[in-house]
C-alpha positions as CSV (number, residue, x, y, z in Angstrom):
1,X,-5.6,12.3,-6.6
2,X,-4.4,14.5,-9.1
3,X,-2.9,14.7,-12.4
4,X,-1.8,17.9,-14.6
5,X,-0.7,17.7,-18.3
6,X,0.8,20.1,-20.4
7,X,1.1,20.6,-23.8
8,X,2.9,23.3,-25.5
9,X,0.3,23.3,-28.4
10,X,-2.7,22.4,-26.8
11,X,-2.7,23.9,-23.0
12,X,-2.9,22.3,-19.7
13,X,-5.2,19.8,-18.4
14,X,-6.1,19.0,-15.0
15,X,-7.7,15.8,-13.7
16,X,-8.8,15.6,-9.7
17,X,-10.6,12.2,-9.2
18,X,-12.8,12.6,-6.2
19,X,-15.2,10.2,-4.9
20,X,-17.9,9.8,-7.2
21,X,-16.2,12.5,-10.0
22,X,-13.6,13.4,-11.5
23,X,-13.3,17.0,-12.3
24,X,-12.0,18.7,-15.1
25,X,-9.8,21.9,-15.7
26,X,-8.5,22.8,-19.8
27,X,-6.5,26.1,-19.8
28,X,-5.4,27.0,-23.5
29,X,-3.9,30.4,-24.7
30,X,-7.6,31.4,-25.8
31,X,-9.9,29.1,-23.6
32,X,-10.7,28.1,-19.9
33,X,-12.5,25.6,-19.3
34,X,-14.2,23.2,-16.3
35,X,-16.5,20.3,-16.3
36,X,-17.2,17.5,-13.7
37,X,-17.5,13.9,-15.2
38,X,-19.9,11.4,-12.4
39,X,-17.5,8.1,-12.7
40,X,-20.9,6.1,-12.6
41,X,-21.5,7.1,-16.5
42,X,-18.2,6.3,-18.0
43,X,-16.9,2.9,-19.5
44,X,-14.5,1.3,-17.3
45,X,-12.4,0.6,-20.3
46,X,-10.5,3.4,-21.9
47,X,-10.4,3.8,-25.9
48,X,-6.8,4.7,-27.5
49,X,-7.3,7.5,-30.4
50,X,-4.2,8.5,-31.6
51,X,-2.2,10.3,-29.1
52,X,-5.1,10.5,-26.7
53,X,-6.8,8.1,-24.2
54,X,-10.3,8.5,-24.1
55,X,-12.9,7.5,-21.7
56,X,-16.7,7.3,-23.2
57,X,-19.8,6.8,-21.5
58,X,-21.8,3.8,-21.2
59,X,-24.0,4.7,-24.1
60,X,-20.8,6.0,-26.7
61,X,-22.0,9.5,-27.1
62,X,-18.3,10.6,-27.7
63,X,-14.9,11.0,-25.3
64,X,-16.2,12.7,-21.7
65,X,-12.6,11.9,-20.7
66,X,-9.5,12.8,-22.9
67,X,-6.0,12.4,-22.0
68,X,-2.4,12.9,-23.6
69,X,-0.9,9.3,-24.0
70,X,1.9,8.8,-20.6
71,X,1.9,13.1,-19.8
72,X,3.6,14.0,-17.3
73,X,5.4,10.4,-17.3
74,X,3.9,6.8,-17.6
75,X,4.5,5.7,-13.9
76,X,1.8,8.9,-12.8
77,X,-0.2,8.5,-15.7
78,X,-0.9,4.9,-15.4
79,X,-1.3,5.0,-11.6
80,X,-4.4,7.8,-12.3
81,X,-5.8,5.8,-14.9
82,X,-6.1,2.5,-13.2
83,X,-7.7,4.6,-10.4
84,X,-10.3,5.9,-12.9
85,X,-11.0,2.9,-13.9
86,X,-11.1,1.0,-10.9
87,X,-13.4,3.7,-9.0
88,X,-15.8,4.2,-12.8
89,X,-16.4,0.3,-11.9
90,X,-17.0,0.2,-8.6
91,X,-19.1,3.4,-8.8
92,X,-21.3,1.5,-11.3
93,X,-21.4,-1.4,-9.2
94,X,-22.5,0.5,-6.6
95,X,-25.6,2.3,-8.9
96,X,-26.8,-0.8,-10.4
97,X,-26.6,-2.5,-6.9
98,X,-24.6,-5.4,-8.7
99,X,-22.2,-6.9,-5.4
C-alpha cells in the first residue's frame, strides 16, 4: 500500500507500508531523502500538529511519521492511515506477545 503527497513548497512524500515497516521517501528541490520506520515502535494513535499528522514512538522522542493533513484526498489518506495504525497495533501486539 502506498501513498504519495505533494506539496508545491515542501516536496513530495512517499509512504509504502510493508509488513512490519513503513518506508519513507522526501524529495524537495534541495534534498532526498529515505528512512524506514518498524511499525512495532510507533504509537498507534496519531498526533494532529497544525497541518500535519504525526505519528511518535512509544517513548515521544518526536514525530517518526509526518503527514500533510487529507493529501492527495481524504478517502486515500484516511484509508493509509487506518492501515498504519491498525498494522503499528497489531505489530506491537505481536512483540509484546499480548493476544
Amino acid at each position: 500500500m502506498k501513498l504519495i503527497q505533494k506539496s508545491l513548497f515542501k516536496g513530495t512524500q512517499e509512504f509504502e507500508l510493508l509488513d512490519e515497516a513503513v518506508h519513507v521517501r522526501t524529495k524537495s528541490l534541495f534534498n532526498k531523502k529515505e528512512k524506514t520506520v518498524t511499525l512495532a515502535i510507533l504509537n498507534p494513535e496519531p498526533v494532529v500538529n497544525n497541518s500535519r499528522l504525526e505519528f511518535h514512538s512509544r517513548v515521544k522522542c518526536g514525530p517518526l511519521l509526518s503527514f500533510y493533513l487529507n493529501k492527495p484526498n481524504a478517502k486515500e489518506f484516511n484509508a493509509f492511515v487506518d492501515a498504519v495504525k491498525e498494522k503499528a497495533l497489531k505489530a506491537y501486539n505481536d512483540f509484546a506477545g499480548i493476544k
